[in-house]
C-alpha positions as CSV (number, residue, x, y, z in Angstrom):
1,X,111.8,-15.0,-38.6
2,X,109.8,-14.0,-41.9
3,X,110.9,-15.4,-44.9
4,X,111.4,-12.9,-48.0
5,X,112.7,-13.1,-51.7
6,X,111.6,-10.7,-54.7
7,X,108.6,-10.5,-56.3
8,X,109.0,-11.9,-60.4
9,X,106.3,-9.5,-61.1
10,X,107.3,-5.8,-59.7
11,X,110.7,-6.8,-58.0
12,X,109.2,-5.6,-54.7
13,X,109.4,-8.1,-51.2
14,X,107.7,-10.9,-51.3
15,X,107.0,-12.7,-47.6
16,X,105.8,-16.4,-47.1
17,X,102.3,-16.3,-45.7
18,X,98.9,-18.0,-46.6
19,X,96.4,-17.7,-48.6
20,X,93.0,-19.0,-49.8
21,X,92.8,-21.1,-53.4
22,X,90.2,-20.9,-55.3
23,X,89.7,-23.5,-58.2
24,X,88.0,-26.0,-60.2
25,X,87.6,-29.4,-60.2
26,X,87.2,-31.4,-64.1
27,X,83.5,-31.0,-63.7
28,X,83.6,-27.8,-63.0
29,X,82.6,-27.5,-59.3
30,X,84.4,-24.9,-57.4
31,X,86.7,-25.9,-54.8
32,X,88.0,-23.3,-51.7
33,X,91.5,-24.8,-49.9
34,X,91.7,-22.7,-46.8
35,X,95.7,-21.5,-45.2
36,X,97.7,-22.2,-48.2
37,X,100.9,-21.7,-47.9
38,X,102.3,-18.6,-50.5
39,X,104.3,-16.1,-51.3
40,X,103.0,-13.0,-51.3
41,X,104.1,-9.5,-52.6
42,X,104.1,-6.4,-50.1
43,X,103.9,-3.8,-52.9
44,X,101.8,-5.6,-55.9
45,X,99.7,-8.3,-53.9
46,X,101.2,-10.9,-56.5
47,X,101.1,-14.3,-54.6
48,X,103.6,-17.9,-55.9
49,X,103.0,-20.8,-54.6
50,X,105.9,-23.5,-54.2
51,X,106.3,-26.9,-56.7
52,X,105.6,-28.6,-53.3
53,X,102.1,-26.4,-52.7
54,X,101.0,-27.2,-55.8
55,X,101.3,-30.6,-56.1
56,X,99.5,-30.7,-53.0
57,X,96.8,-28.9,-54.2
58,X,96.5,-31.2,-57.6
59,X,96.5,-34.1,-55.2
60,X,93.5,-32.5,-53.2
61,X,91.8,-31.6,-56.6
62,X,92.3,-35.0,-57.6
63,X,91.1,-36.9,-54.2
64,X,87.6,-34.5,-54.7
65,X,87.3,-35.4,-58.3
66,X,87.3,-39.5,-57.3
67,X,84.9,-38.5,-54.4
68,X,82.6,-36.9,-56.9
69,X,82.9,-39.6,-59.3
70,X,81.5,-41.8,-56.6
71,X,78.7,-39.8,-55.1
72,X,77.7,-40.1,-58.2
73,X,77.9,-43.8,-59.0
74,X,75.6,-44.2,-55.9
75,X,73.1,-41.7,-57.1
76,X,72.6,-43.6,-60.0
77,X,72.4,-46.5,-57.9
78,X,69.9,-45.0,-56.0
79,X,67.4,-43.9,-58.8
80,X,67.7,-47.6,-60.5
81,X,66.3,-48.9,-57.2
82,X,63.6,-46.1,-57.2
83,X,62.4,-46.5,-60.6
């Protein structure tokens, strides 16, 4: 069974079904999430994710942001030595 409610934009159906994020991480370096789950109009295209979804997400962003923050600890690392 689909799940539906209305659309806050144009009042039209809205079904749950997924969809791909697009954002930034504090740096600034694009991040793609694949098969988010979403809300998504059938009239407008206007898509809502759940609380849930996006604190998801902000733990993702924020798991990539510590990674990045390392890589680049050890590329410092890594030109001290070579220098």
């Amino acid at each position: 069974m689909v799940e539906k409610t209305s659309c806050g934009i144009c009042g039209g159906n809205s079904i749950l079904t997924t969809t791909t994020y697009h954002g930034k991480l504090k740096d600034g370096t694009s991040i793609v999430i694949y098969n988010v789950p979403c809300y998504r109009c059938t009239q407008c295209g206007e898509e809502v994710f759940l609380f849930d979804t996006l604190d998801k997400i902000d733990e993702i962003k924020a798991n990539q942001d510590e990674l990045l923050m390392m890589l680049n600890r050890i590329l410092q690392q890594l030109n001290h030595l070579s220098e």
